[in-house]
N, C-alpha and C positions, 0 to 999 in steps of 0.2 A: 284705749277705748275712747269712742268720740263721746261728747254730750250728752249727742240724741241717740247713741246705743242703748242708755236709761232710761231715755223718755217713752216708756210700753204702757204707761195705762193713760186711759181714756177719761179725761173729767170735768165736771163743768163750771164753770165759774159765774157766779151771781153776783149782785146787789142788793141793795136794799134802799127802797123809798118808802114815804108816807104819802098815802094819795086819799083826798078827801073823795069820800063816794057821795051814794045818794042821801039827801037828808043830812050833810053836813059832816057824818062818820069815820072817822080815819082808820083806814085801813093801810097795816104795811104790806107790802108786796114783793116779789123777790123776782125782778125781769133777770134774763139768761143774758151773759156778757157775752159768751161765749164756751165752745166747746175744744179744748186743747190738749193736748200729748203730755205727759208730765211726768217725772220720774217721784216715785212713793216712797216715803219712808215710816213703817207704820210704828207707832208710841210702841216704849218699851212695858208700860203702865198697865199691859192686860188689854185685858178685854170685856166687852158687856155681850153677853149670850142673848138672842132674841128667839121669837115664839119659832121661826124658821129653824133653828138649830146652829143656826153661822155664830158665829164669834167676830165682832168686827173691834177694831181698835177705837180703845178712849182716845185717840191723839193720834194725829200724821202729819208729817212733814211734806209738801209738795213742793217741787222743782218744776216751774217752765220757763219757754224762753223768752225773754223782757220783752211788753210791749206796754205803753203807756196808759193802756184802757183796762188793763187785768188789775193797775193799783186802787180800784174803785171796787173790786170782788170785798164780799163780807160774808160768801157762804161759798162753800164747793162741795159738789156732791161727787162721790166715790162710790162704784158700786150699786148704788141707790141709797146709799146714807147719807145724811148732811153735816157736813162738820162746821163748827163758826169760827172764821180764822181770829185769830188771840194776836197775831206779828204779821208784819211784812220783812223780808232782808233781797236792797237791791243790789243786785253786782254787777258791775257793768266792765266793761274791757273786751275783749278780742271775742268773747263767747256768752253777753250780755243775757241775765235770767234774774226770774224772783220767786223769792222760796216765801209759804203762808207756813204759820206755825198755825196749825190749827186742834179742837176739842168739840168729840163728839157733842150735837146737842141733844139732849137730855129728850124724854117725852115722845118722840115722833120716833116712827116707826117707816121702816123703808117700803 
């Protein structure tokens, strides 16, 4: 099986800045890196049940493929949930990718 035989779900990869607004007031803000292919591996830790009835994972693992703009990602939304990544791990050789260990965040609602 190749790579990207894996890579079936759709997800989006964010930032995070501080940008002073008006009146001086820092606000963080989450601009989109981007939108990428990625192979999922969802936490073995259970899961948190929401008002919809879904069950989404406290934890996932995402696999895409290396590019040098994705190592600045500090949120990825899955599904419409947002996870905060916790790791980066890069691999680099003949089939170059980077895996986020990421942890449901708490409070927010999809």
């Amino acid at each position: 099986m190749t790579m990207l035989a894996g890579m079936r779900h759709r997800i989006t990869l964010m930032q995070e800045q501080n940008v002073i607004g008006a009146g001086g007031r820092i606000t963080k803000t989450t601009p989109i890196i981007t939108d990428v292919w990625a192979e999922v591996t969802e936490g073995l830790a259970g899961g948190v049940e929401r008002a919809d009835k879904q069950i989404y994972p406290t934890s996932a693992r995402f696999k895409v493929r290396y590019n040098a703009a994705y190592q600045a990602a500090r949120v990825v939304v899955w599904r419409g949930v947002r996870y905060r990544i916790q790791g980066t791990e890069r691999m680099l050789g003949t089939n170059p990718t980077l895996t986020f260990d990421t942890r449901l965040i708490e409070g927010e609602t999809p």
